[in-house]
C-alpha positions in Angstrom: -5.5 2.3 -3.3 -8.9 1.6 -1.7 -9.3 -1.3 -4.5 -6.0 -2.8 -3.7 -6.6 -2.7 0.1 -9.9 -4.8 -0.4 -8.4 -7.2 -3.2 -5.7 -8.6 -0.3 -7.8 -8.6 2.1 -10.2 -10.8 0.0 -7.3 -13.2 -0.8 -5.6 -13.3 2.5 -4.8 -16.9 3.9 -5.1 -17.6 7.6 -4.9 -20.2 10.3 -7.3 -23.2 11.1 -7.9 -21.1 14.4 -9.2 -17.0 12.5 -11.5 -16.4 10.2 -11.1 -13.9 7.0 -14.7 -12.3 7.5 -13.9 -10.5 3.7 -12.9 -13.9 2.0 -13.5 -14.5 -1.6 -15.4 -17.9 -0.5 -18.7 -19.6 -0.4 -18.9 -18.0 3.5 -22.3 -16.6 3.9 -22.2 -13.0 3.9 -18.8 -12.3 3.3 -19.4 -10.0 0.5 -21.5 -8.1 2.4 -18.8 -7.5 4.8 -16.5 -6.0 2.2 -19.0 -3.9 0.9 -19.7 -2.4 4.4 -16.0 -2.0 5.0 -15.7 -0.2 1.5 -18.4 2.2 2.7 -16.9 3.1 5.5 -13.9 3.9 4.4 -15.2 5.7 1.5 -16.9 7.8 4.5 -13.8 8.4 6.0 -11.9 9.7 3.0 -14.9 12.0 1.9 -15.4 13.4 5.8 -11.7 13.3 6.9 -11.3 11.8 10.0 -9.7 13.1 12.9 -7.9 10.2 13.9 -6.9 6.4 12.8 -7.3 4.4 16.0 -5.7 0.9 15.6 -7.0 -1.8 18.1 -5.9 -5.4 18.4 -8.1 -7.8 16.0 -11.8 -8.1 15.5 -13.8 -9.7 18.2 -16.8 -12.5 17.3 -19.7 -10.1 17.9 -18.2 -7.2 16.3 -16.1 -6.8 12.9 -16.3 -10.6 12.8 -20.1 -9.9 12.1 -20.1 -6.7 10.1 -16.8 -6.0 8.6 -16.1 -2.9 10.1 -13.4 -2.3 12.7 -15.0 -1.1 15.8 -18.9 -1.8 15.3 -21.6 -4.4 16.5 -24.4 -5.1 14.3 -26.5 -2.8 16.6 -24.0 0.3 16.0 -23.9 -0.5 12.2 -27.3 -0.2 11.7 -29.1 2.5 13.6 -25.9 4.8 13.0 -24.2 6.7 15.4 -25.5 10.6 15.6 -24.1 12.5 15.5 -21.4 12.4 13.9 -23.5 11.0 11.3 -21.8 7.2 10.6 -23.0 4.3 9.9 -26.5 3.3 9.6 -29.3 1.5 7.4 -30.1 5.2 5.7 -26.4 5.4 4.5 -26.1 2.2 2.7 -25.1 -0.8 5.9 -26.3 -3.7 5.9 -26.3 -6.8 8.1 -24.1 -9.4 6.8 -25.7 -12.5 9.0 -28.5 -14.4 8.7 -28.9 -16.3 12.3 -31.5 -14.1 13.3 -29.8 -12.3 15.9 -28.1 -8.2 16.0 -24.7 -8.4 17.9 -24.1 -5.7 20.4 -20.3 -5.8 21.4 -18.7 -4.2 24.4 -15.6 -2.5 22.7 -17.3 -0.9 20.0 -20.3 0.5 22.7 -17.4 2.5 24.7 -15.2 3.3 22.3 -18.1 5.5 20.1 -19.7 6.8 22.9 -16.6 8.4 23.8 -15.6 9.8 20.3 -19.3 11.0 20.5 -18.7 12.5 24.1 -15.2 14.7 22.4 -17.4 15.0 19.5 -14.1 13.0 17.4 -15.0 11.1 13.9 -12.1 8.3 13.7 -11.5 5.5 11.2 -10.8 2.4 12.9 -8.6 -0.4 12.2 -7.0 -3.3 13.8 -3.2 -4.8 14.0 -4.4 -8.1 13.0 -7.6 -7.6 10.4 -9.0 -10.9 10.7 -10.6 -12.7 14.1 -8.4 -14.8 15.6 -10.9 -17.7 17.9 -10.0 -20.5 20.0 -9.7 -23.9 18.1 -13.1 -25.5 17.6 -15.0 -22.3 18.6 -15.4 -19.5 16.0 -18.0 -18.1 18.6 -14.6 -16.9 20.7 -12.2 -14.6 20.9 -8.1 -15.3 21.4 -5.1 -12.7 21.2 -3.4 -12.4 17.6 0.4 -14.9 17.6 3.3 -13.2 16.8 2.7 -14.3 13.0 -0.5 -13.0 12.5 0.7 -9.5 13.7 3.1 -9.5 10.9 0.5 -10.3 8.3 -1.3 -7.2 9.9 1.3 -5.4 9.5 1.0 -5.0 5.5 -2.9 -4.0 5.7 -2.1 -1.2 8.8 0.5 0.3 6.3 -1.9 0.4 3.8 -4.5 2.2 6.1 -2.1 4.6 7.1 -1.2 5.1 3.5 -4.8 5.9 3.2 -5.2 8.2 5.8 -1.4 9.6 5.7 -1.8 13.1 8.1 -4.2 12.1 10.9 -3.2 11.5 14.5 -2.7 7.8 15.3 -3.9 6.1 18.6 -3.0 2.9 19.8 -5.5 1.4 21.8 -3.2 -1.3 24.0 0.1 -2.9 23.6 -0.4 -5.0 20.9 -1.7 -1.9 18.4 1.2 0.1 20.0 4.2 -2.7 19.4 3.0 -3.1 15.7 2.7 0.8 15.0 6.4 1.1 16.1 8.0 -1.9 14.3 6.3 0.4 11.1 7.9 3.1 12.4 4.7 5.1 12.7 4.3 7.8 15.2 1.4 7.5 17.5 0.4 7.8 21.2 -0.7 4.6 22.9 -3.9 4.8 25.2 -5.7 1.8 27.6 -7.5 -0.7 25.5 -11.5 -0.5 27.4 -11.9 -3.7 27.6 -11.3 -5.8 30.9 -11.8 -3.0 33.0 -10.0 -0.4 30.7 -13.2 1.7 30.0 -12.4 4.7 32.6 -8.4 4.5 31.3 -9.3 4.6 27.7 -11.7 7.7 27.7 -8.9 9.3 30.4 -6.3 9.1 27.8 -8.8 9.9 24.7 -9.8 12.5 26.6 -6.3 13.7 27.6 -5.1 13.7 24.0 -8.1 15.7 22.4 -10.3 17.5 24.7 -9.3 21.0 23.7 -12.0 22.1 26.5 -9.7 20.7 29.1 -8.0 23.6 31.3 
């Protein structure tokens, strides 16, 4: 299943305006990229995560660079302890060459919450690929319509994979798509623009089993 999930990702076509980071193509580092997002997933299914929280698409200095939903460069390879993901010692590696180690907003709050309720997740996002403004791979722009159907057949297959976990929406657009599949999830602020304090509220609301 894992094999199958990779393969169509590798072989998935999309617009002028997104980039397929796991493309079989002559794209510098590609491969890498699939191999990191094979590891962590093969981490997930041997650890059992705790929940499957589905974002919106990859963003240029995160899964863009390293192939994993929800990590920079910097998170991917100095790990994140615990829980004990991630990390040079565990197999990651850096899929660009430019010289330079992304650190990325999202990813930042969205692990040092899940550290914080002490929660291992498996990430994923309703439109797999990053979508960027014409011209400027070195942007970000909201998933169309289109793409979030195309999503649609790689977020059933993660849920396939991880079939009796909680699911989180983190925003609108996750939320909208995890309903057209008909899966049952609870929706929570996406942290960026100002959603930081909202998103660990409702993380924190949903699985805190300290809370009173």
């Amino acid at each position: 299943m894992l094999d199958d999930l990779i393969s169509k990702l590798t072989h998935a076509s999309v617009a002028s305006d997104a980039t397929n980071q796991y493309a079989d193509d002559s794209a510098p580092g590609n491969a890498i990229r699939r191999a990191n997002l094979r590891l962590a997933l093969e981490q997930a299914l041997e650890r059992g995560p705790a929940l499957l929280l589905v974002g919106e698409a990859p963003g240029y200095l995160g899964a863009r660079r390293t192939g994993v939903p929800f990590t920079s460069e910097r998170l991917l390879l100095e790990g994140i302890d615990p829980p004990g993901l991630f990390g040079r010692a565990r197999g990651f590696v850096q899929a660009t060459d430019d010289g330079y180690t992304s650190a990325e907003q999202t990813a930042t709050i969205v692990y040092r919450q899940l550290q914080a309720l002490n929660l291992f997740a498996v990430g994923w996002n309703a439109y797999p690929f990053h979508p960027h403004r014409t011209g400027n791979p070195q942007s970000n722009r909201p998933p169309r319509a289109a793409e979030i159907r195309q999503g649609q057949l790689f977020l059933d297959h993660i849920r396939a994979l991880f079939p009796s976990i909680p699911v989180v929406a983190m925003g609108n657009v996750a939320a909208r798509s995890l309903t057209t599949l008909t899966i049952d999830h609870r929706k929570v602020r996406h942290p960026a623009q100002g959603g930081a304090k909202l998103f660990a509220a409702g993380l924190r609301a949903l699985f805190d089993t300290a809370q009173p």
